[in-house]
Biotite code that builds the C-alpha atoms (Angstrom):
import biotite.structure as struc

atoms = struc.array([
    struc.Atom([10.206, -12.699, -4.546], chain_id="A", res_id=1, res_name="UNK", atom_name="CA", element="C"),
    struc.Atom([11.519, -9.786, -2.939], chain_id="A", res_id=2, res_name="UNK", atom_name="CA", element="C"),
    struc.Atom([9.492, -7.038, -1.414], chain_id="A", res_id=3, res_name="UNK", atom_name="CA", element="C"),
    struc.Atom([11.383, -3.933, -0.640], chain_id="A", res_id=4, res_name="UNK", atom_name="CA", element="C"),
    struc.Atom([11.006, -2.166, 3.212], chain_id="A", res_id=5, res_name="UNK", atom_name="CA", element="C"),
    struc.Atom([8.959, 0.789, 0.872], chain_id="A", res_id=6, res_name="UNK", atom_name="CA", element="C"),
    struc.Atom([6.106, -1.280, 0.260], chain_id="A", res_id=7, res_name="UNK", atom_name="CA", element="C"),
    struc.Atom([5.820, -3.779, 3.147], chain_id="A", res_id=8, res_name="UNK", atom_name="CA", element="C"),
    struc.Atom([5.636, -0.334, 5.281], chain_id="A", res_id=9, res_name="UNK", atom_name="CA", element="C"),
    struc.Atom([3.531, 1.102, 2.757], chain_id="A", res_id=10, res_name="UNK", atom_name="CA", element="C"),
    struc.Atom([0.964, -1.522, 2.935], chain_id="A", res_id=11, res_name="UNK", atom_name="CA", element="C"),
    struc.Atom([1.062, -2.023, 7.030], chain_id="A", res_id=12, res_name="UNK", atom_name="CA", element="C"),
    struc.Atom([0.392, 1.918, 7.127], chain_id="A", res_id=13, res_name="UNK", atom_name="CA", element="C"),
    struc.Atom([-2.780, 2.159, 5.039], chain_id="A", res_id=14, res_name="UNK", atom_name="CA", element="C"),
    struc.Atom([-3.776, -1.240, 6.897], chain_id="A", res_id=15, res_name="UNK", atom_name="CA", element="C"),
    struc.Atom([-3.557, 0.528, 10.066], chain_id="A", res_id=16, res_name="UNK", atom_name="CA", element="C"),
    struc.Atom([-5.619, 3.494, 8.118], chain_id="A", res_id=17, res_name="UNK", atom_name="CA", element="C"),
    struc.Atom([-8.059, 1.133, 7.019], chain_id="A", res_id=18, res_name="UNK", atom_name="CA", element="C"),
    struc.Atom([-8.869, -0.601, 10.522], chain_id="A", res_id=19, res_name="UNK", atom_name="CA", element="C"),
    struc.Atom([-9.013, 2.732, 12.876], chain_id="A", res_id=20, res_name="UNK", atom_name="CA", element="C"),
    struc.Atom([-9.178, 5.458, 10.071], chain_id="A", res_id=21, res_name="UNK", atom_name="CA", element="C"),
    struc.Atom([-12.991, 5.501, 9.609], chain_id="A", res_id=22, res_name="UNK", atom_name="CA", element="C"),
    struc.Atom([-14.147, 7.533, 12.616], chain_id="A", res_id=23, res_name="UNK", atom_name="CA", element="C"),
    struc.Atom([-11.491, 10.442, 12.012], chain_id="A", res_id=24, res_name="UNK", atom_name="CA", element="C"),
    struc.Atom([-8.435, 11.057, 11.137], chain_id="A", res_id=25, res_name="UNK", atom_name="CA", element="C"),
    struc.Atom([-5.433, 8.670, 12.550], chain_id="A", res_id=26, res_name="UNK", atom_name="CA", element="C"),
    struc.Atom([-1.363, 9.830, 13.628], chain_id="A", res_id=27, res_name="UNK", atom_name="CA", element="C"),
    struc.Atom([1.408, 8.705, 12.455], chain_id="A", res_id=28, res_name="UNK", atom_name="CA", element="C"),
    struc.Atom([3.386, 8.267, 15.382], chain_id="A", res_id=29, res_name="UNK", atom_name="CA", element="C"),
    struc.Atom([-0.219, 5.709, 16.592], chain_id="A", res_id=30, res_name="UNK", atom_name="CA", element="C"),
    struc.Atom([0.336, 4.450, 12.628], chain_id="A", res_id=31, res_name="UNK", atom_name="CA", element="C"),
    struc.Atom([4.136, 3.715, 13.959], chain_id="A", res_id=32, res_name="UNK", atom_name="CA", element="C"),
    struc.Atom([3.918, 2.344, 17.121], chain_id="A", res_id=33, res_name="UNK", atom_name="CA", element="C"),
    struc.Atom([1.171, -0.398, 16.005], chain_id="A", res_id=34, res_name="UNK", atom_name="CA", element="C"),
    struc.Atom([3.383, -1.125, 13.292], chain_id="A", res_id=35, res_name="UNK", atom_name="CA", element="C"),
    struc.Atom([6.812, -0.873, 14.289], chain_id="A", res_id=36, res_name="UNK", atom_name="CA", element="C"),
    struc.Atom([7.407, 1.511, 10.981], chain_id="A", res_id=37, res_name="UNK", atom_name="CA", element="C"),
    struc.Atom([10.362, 4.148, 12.164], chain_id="A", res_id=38, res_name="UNK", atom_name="CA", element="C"),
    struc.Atom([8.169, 7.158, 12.505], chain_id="A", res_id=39, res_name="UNK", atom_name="CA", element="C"),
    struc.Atom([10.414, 9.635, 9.714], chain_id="A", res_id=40, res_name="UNK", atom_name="CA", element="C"),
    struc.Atom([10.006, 7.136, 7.380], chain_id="A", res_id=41, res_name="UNK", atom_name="CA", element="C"),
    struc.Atom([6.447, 6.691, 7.981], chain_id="A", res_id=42, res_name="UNK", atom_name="CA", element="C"),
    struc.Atom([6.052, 10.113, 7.270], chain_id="A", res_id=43, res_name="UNK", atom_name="CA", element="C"),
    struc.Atom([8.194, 10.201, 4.275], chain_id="A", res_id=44, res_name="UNK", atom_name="CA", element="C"),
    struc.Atom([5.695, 6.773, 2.395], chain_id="A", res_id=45, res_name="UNK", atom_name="CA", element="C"),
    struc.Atom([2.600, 8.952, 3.824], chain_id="A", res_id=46, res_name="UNK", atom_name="CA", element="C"),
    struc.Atom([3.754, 11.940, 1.884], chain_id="A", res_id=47, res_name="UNK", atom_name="CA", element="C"),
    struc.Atom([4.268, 9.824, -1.326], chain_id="A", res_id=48, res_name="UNK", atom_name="CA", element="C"),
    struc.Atom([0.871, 8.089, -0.475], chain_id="A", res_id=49, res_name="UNK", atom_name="CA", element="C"),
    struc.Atom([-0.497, 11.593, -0.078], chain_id="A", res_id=50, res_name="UNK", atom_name="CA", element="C"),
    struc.Atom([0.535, 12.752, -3.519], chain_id="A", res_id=51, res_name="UNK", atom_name="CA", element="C"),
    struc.Atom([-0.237, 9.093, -5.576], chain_id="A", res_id=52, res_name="UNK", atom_name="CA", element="C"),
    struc.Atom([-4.229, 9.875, -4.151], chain_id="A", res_id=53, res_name="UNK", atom_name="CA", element="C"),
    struc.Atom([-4.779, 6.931, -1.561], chain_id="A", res_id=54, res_name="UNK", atom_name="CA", element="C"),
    struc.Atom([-3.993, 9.276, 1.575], chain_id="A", res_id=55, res_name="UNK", atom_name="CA", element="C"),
    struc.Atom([-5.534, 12.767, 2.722], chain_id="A", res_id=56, res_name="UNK", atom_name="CA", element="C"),
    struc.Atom([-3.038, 13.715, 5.405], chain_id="A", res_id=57, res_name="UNK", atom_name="CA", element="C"),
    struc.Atom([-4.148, 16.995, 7.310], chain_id="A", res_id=58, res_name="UNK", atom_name="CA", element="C"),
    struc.Atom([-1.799, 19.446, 9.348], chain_id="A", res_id=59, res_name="UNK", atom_name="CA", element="C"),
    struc.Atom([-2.904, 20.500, 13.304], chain_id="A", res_id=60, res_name="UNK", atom_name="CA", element="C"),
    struc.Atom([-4.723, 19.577, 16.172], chain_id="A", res_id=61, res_name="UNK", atom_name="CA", element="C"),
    struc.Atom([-7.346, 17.941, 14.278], chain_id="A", res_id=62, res_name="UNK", atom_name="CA", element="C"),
    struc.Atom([-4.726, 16.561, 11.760], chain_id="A", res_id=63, res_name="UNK", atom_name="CA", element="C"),
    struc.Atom([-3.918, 12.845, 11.122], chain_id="A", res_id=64, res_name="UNK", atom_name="CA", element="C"),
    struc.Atom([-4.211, 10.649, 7.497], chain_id="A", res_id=65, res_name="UNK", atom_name="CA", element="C"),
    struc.Atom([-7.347, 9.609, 6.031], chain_id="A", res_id=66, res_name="UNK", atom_name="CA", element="C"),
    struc.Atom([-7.702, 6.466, 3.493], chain_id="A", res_id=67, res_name="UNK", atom_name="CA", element="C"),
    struc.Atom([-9.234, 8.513, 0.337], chain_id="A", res_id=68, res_name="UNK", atom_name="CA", element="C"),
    struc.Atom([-11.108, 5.454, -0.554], chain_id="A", res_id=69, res_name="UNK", atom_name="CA", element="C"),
    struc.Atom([-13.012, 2.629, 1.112], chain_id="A", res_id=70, res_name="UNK", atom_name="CA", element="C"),
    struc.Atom([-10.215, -0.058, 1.739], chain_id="A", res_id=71, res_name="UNK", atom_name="CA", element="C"),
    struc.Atom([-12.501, -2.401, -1.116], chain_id="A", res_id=72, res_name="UNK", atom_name="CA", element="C"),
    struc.Atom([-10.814, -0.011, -3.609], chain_id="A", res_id=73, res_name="UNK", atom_name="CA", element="C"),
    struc.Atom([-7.629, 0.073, -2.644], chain_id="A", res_id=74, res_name="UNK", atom_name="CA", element="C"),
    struc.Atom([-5.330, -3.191, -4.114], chain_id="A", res_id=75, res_name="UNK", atom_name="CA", element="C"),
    struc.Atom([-2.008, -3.915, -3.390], chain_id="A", res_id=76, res_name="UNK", atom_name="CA", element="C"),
    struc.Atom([-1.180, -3.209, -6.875], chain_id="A", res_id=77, res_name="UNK", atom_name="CA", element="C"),
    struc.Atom([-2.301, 0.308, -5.869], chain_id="A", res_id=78, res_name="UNK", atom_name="CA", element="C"),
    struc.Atom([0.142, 0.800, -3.710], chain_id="A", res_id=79, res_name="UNK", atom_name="CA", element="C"),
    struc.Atom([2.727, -0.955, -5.376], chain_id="A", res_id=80, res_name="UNK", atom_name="CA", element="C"),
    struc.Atom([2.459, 1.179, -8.005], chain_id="A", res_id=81, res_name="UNK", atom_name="CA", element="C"),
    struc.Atom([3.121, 4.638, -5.530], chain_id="A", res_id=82, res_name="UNK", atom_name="CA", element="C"),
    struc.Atom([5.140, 3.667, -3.561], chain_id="A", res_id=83, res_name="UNK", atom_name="CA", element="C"),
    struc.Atom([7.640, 1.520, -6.527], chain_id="A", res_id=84, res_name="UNK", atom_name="CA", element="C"),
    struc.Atom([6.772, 3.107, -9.341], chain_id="A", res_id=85, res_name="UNK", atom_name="CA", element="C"),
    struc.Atom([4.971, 1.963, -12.938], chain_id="A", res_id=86, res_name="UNK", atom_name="CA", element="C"),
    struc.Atom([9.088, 0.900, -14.140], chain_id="A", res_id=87, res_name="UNK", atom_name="CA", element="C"),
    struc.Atom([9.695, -1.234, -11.436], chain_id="A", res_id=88, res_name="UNK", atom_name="CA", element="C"),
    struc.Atom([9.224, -4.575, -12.817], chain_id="A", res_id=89, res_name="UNK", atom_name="CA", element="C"),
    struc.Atom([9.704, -8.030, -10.578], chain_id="A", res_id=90, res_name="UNK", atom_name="CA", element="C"),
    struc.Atom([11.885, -10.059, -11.817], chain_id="A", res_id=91, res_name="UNK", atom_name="CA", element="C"),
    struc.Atom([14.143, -6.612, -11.846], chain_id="A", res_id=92, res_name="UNK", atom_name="CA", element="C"),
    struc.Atom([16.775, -5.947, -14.668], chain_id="A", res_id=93, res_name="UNK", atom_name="CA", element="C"),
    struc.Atom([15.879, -8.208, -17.434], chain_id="A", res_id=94, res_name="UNK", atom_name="CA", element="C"),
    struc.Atom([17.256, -7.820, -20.650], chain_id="A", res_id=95, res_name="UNK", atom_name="CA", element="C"),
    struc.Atom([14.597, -6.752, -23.308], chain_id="A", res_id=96, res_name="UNK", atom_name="CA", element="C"),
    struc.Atom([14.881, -10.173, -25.602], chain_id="A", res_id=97, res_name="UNK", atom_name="CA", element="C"),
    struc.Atom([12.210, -12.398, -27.029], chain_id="A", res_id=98, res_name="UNK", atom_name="CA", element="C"),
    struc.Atom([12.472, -15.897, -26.149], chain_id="A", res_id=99, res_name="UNK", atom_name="CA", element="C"),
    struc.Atom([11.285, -18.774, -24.172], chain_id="A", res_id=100, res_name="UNK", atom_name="CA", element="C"),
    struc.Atom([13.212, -17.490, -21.306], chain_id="A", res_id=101, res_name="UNK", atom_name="CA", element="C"),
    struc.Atom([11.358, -14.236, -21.456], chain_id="A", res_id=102, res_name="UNK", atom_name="CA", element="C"),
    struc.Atom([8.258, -15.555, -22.283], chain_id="A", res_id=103, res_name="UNK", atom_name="CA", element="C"),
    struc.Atom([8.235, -17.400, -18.499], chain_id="A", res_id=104, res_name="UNK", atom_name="CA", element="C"),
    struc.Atom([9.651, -14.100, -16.703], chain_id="A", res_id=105, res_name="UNK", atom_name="CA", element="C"),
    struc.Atom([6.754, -11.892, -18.910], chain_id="A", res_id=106, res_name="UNK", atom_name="CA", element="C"),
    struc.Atom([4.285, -14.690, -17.375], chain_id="A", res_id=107, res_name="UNK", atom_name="CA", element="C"),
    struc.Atom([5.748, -14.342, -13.681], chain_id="A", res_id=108, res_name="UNK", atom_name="CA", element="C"),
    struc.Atom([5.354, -10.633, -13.976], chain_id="A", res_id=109, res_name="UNK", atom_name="CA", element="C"),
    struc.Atom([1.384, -10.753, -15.585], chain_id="A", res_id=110, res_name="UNK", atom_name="CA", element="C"),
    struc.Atom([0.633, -13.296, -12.228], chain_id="A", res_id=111, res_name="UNK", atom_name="CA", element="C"),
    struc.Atom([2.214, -11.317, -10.425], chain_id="A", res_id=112, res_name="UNK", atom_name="CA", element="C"),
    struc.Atom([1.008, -8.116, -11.335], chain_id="A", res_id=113, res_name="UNK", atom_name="CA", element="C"),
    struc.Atom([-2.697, -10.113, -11.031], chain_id="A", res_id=114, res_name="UNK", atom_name="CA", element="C"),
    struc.Atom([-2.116, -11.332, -7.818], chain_id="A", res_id=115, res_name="UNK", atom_name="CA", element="C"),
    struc.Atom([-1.607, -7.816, -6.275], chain_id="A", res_id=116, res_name="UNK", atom_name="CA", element="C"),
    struc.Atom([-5.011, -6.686, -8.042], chain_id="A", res_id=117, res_name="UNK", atom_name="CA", element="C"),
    struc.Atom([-6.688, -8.965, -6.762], chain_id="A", res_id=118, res_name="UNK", atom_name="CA", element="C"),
    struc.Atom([-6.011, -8.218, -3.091], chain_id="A", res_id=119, res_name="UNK", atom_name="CA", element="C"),
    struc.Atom([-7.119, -5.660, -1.240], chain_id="A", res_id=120, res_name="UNK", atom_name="CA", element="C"),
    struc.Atom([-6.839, -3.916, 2.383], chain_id="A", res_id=121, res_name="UNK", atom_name="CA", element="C"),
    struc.Atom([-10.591, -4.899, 2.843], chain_id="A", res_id=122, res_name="UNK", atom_name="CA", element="C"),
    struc.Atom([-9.351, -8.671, 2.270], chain_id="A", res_id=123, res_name="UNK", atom_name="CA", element="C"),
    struc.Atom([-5.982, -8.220, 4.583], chain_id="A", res_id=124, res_name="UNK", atom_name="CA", element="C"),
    struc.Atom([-9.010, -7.112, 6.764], chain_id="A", res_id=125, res_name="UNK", atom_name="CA", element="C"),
    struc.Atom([-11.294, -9.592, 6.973], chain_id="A", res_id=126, res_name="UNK", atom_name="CA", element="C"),
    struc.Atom([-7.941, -12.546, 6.688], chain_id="A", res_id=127, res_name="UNK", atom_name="CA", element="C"),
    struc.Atom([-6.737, -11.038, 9.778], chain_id="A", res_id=128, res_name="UNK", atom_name="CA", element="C"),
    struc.Atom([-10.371, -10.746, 11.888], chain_id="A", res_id=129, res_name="UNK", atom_name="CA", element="C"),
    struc.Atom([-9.654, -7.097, 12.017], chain_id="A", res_id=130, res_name="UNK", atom_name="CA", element="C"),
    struc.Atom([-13.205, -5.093, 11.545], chain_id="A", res_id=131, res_name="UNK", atom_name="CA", element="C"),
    struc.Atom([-12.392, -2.147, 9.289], chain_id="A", res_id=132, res_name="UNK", atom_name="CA", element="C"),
    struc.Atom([-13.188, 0.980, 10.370], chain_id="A", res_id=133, res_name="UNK", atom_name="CA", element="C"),
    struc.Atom([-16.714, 2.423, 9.079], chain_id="A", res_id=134, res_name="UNK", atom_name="CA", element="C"),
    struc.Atom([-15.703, 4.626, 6.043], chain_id="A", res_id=135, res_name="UNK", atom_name="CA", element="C"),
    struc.Atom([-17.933, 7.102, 4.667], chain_id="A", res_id=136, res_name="UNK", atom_name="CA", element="C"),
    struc.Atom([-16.013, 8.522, 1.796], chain_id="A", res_id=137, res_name="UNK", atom_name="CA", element="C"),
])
């Protein structure tokens, strides 16, 4: 299974958000340098993040990027969803047919789909030690 560079950044970002985001809001370029995301396209997923409802990203001295959510309500799936969008489909490219062959690759996709759900940033939180920041949203 392939992940593209869109989401893997994607997800290490609003990590980042959820374990130092809950006192105020957090920079990119700190967002970047703790994750080793290029810093233009950090700012280019934030944007989309922005717009698909999971980030509030505010301009000026006070500005930085906000989780819009507690990270208990944010899923992988979530962000897979922004950042890839509802047609991407893993395995990619198949061929609309109905058989036993598609039946499996239909099945990959639903566990697939189910795995992402059922992960969070709270529990890439608490599987790394990291104590997430204390969000009052």
């Amino acid at each position: 299974m392939r992940v593209s560079s869109r989401v893997d950044y994607g997800v290490r970002a609003l990590f980042d958000l959820a374990g130092h985001g809950g006192s105020g809001p957090v920079l990119s370029r700190e967002i970047a340098q703790r994750q080793g995301i290029p810093e233009p396209y950090l700012h280019q997923l934030l944007g989309a993040l922005n717009r698909g409802g999971l980030v509030r990203s505010t301009r000026g001295p006070q500005g930085g990027h906000r989780l819009t959510q507690s990270p208990d309500r944010i899923t992988l799936h979530d962000i897979w969803l922004i950042l890839e969008g509802r047609d991407r489909r893993a395995p990619d490219d198949l061929p609309p047919r109905q058989d036993v062959i598609s039946d499996v690759w239909s099945s990959v996709q639903g566990d697939f789909e189910a795995q992402l759900r059922s992960v969070s940033l709270q529990t890439l939180l608490e599987r790394s030690g990291t104590s997430p920041a204390d969000y009052s949203i």
